[in-house]
N, C-alpha and C positions, 0 to 999 in steps of 0.2 A: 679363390681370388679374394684376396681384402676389399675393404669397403674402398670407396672414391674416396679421395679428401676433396670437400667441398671447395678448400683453397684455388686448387687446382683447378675445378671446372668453373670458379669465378677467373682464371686468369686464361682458359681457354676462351670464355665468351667476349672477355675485352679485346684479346690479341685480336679473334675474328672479326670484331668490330670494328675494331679500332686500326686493321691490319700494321699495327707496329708495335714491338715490344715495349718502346719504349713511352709512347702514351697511353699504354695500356698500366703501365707500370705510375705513371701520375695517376690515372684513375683511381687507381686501387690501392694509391699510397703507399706502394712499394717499391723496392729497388730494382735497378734490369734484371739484374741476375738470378732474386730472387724467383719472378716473374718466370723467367728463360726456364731453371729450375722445377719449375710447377708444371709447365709445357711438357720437358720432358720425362716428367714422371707420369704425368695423366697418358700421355703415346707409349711407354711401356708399360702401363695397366692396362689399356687397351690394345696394346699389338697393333697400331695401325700410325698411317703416318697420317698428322693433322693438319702440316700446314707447308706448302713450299713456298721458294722466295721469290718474289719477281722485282722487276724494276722499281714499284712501288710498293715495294716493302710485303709482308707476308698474304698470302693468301688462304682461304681452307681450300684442304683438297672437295673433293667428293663425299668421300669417308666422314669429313667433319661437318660437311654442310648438312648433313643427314644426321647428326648426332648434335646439331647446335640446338635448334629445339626443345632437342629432350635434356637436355643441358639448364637452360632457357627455364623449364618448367620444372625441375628437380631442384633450380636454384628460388624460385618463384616458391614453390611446397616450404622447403626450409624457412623462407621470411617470415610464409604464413604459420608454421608452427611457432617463433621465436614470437610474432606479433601476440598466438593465442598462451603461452605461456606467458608472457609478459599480461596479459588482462587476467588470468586467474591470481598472479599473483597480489593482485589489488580486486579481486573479486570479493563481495561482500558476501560471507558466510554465518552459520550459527541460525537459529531457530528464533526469528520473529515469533513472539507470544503477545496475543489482540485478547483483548477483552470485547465480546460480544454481547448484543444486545439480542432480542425475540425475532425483531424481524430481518431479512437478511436484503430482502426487495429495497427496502425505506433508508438504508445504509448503503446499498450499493455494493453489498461484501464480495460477491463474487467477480464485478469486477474490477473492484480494488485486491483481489487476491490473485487476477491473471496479470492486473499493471506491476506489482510486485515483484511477480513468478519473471514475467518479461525483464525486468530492472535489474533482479536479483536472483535469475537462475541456478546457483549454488546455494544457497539460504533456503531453508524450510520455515513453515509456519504453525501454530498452531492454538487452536481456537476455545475459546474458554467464554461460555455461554453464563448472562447471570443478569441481574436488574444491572444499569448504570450504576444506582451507589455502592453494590456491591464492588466495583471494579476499583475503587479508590485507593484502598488498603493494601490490595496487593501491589498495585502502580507505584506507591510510596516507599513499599519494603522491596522493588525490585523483582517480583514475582511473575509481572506482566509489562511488558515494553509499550506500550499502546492499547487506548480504549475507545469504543465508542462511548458518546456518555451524552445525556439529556441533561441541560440545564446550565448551570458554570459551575465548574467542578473547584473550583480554588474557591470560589463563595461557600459553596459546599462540604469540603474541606475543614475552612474555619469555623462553620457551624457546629459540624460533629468534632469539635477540638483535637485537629489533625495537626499537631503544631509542627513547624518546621518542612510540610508538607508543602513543595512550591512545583505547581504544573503550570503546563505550557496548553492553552488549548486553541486547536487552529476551527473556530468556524464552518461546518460544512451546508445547514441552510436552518433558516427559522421557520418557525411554524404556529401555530395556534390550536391550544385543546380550547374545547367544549364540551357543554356538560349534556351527556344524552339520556332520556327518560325513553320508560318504555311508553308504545302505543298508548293512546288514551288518555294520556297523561299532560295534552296542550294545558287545559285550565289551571293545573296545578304550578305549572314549569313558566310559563309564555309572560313574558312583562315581569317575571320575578326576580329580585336582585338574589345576593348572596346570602341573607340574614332569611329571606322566607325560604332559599331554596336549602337552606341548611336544616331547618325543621322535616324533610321530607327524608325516605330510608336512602342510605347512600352507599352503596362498595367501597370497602376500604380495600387499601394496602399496605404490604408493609413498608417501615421507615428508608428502606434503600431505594424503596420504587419512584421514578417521578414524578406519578400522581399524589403520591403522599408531598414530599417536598413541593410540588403546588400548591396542595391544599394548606399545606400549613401556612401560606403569606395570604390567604383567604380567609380561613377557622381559626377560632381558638382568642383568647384575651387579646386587645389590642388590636384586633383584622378587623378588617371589611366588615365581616359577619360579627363578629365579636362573642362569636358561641362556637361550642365544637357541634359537626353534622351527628347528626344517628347514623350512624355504623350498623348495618343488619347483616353484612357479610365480612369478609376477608380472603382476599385472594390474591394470588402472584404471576398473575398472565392475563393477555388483555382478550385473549379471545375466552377466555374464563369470565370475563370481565361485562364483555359482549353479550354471552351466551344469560347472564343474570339479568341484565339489560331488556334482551329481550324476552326473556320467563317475567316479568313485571314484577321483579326484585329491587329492584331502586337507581340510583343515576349514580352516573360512573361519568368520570373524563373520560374523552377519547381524541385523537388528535384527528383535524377538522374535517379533511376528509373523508376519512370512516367515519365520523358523523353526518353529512351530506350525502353518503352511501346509504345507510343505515336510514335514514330518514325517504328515503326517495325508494330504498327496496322493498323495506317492511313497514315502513310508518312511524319508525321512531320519532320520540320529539326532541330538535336543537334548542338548549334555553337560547332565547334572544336576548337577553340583556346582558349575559356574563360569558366574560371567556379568560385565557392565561396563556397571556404568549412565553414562548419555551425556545431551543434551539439544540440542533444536533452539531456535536460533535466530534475530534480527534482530541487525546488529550494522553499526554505523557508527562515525564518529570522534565523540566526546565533543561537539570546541569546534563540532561544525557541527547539533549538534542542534537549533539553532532558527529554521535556513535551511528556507524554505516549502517546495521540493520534499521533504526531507527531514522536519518538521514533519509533512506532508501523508499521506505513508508512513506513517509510525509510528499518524496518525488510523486509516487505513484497513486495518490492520494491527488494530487495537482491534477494529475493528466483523469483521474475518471470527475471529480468535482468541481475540477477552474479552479 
């Protein structure tokens, strides 16, 4: 038996509705005959009789009332297939690439990565772990569609002679480092500005990290301080950072938090006179903000941050 033409069982469900061929035939913005035509082709595919005539125009038999239904629901499947191809066909594809920062809790990645998945179920993602600064370069040459990043990346940018480099970056919350000392350490740290606490050992990092770009609007000719700290370490992670911290290696920023923790679990000391307020965010290229994987990001970005 061939398949149904679809035509057909839209012109059998109007005629039953409608019991007249020929407002069946306005519904459907076709002509009687066509109509008539469609009727008796769908009753010889089926071998059955669909409809007889009465004084007020056509009726379904039996046969058809039992077959309207499924009629009904075979034509209802069809719309919803035409609906779901019709949304893949504008479905946003290709492989979102994020630049990642350390922590994934304090960014909210995981569920900025289910709002996404939700948003843009045919699109993949994939994740590229590194300091903020590090994330700039590739962001500029196209390598990475979206970053987290600490600080203002287009200030940032034009400091490391990033010329022609122009990002967009959406805000997601501010925050405040402090600078934390190990235990024992209240006399040296407590009531101390930038120029005394600069004299004391310090963890550095390197130039991509935020704590260095903090430090440098603090240290160095010209700052606060107006001296560069003593540097007794070097290191690229903050629970590295932490861990020096508290072996009574020297003072490190930490964003304020974890220092409030740090102080209240082990004893750490918060200097009280200095601190550097910072800010986390999203950050892409300007001219590509209204390319769909990227578009899509920024949606699902709104729905876990406001």
């Amino acid at each position: 038996m061939s398949a149904l033409d679809p035509q057909a069982l839209r012109a059998f469900v109007a005629v039953a509705r409608e019991g007249s061929v020929s407002r069946a035939a306005r519904q459907l913005h076709l002509s009687q005959p066509a109509v008539s035509l469609q009727l008796k082709a769908l009753a010889q595919h089926t071998g059955l009789v669909l409809f007889t005539r009465t004084s007020r125009g056509l009726a379904p038999t039996r046969d058809a009332a039992v077959l309207l239904p499924q009629a009904e629901r075979a034509l209802a499947a069809l719309a919803d297939f035409a609906q779901a191809a019709q949304h893949l066909q504008g479905a946003v594809r290709g492989t979102l690439r994020i630049g990642t920062i350390l922590d994934p809790e304090f960014t909210r990645l995981g569920a900025f990565l289910g709002a996404f998945i939700d948003a843009a179920p045919q699109a993949d993602t994939e994740l590229r772990q590194a300091m903020s600064g590090d994330h700039l370069a590739p962001l500029a040459r196209g390598a990475l569609d979206v970053a987290f990043y600490l600080g203002d990346a287009q200030a940032d940018a034009a400091a490391q002679g990033a010329a022609g480099a122009d990002f967009a970056q959406r805000t997601l919350t501010r925050f405040t480092y402090r600078v934390l000392a190990p235990a024992g350490w209240g006399p040296q740290v407590l009531g101390r500005d930038w120029r005394a606490l600069a004299a004391l050992p310090w963890i550095g990092t390197p130039p991509a990290s935020v704590h260095h770009r903090l430090q440098a609007a603090v240290f160095g000719p010209g700052s606060a301080a107006g001296v560069e700290p003593r540097r007794v370490a070097l290191v690229d992670q903050e629970a590295s950072m932490l861990d020096l911290v508290r072996s009574g290696v020297g003072l490190s920023l930490v964003r304020d938090a974890i220092a409030m923790r740090e102080a209240q679990a082990r004893g750490l000391v918060v200097a009280d006179q200095v601190q550097l307020d910072c800010s986390l965010g999203l950050v892409w290229q300007r001219a590509r903000s209204t390319e769909p994987l990227i578009a899509a990001a920024l949606g699902a970005l709104g729905l876990v941050w406001g």
